[in-house]
Structures are given as C-alpha cells and as structure tokens.
C-alpha positions as CSV (number, residue, x, y, z in Angstrom):
1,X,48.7,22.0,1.2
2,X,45.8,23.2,3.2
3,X,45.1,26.6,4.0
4,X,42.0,24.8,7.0
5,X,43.1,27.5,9.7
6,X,40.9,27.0,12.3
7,X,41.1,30.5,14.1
8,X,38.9,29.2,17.5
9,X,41.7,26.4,17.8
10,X,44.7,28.8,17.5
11,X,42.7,31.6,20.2
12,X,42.0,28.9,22.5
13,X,45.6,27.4,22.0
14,X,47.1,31.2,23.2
15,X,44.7,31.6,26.1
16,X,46.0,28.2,27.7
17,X,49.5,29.2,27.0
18,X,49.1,32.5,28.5
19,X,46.7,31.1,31.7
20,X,49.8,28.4,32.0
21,X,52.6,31.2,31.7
22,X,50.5,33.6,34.6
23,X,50.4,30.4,36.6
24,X,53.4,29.7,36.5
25,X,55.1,33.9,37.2
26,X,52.4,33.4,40.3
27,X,54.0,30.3,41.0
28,X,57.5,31.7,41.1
29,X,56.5,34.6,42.5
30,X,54.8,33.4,45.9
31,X,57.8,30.7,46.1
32,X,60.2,33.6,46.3
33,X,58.5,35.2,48.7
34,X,59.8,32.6,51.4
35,X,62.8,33.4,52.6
36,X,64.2,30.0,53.4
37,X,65.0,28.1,50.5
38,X,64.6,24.4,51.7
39,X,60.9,25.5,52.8
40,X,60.5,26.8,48.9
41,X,61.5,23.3,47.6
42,X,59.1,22.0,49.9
43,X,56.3,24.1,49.7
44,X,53.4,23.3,47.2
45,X,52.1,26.9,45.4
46,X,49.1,25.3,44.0
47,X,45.8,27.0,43.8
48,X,44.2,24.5,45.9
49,X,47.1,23.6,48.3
50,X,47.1,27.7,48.6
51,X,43.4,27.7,49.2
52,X,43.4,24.8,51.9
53,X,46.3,26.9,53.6
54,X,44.4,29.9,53.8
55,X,40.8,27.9,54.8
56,X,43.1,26.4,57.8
57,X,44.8,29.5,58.9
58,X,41.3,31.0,59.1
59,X,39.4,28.5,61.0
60,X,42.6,28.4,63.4
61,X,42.2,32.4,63.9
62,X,38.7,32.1,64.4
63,X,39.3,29.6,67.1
64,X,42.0,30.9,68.7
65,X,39.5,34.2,69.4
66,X,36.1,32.2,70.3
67,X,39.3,30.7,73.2
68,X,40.0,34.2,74.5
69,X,36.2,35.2,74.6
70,X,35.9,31.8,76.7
71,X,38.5,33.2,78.7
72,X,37.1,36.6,79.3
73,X,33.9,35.2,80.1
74,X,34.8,32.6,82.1
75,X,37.0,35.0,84.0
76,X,34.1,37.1,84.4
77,X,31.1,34.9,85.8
78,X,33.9,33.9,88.7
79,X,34.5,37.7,89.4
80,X,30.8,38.7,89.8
C-alpha cells in the first residue's frame, strides 16, 4: 500500500472539476434563457461561439450607426 498522496495532483484535479461544473451551470443557464426550445438545441453556448456572437453583433451596431451618420450628412450637404 502506498500512502504517495500527491496533494498538487488532487488540488489541480478539484479546480478542473469545479471550472468544468461552472461551465457547464453557465452553459445551462444562458441556454435557458432562450425562449424557443428548438433554437436552444441549436444554439452553441461556447465561450468562443459566445464571443464571435457578441464581436459580430458589435461590428453590425457600429455599422448600422456610421449608415445613419452617412445619412444625416448626406441629407445635409443637399440641404445647404
């Protein structure tokens, strides 16, 4: 019998357990958050499908308001 308890090993072994458990409650909890369940089976929750969704949502908003100062200003210079 050996008594070789390696106490790093067994710390590191519970932090990846509890990062994987915290994951996974963030998971569950942003999936439940849709309201239309086909869209949840569909729907990646990933950190990195998450981030790419909120990078393109962004760039679209800031888009969408250099188009209306376009408009305002291309409304303006035929006014004056």
């Amino acid at each position: 019998m050996s008594f070789n308890f390696d106490q790093n090993r067994h710390v590191a072994n519970r932090v990846g357990q509890e990062v994987e458990i915290k994951e996974q409650a963030r998971k569950e909890k942003n999936r439940m958050e849709l309201p239309d369940e086909e869209k949840r089976d569909k729907e990646d929750f990933s950190y990195k499908a998450q981030r790419k969704k909120r990078l393109y949502r962004n760039l679209t908003g800031i888009v969408a308001i250099l188009l209306i100062l376009y408009v305002v200003y291309w409304f303006a210079m035929r006014l004056f």
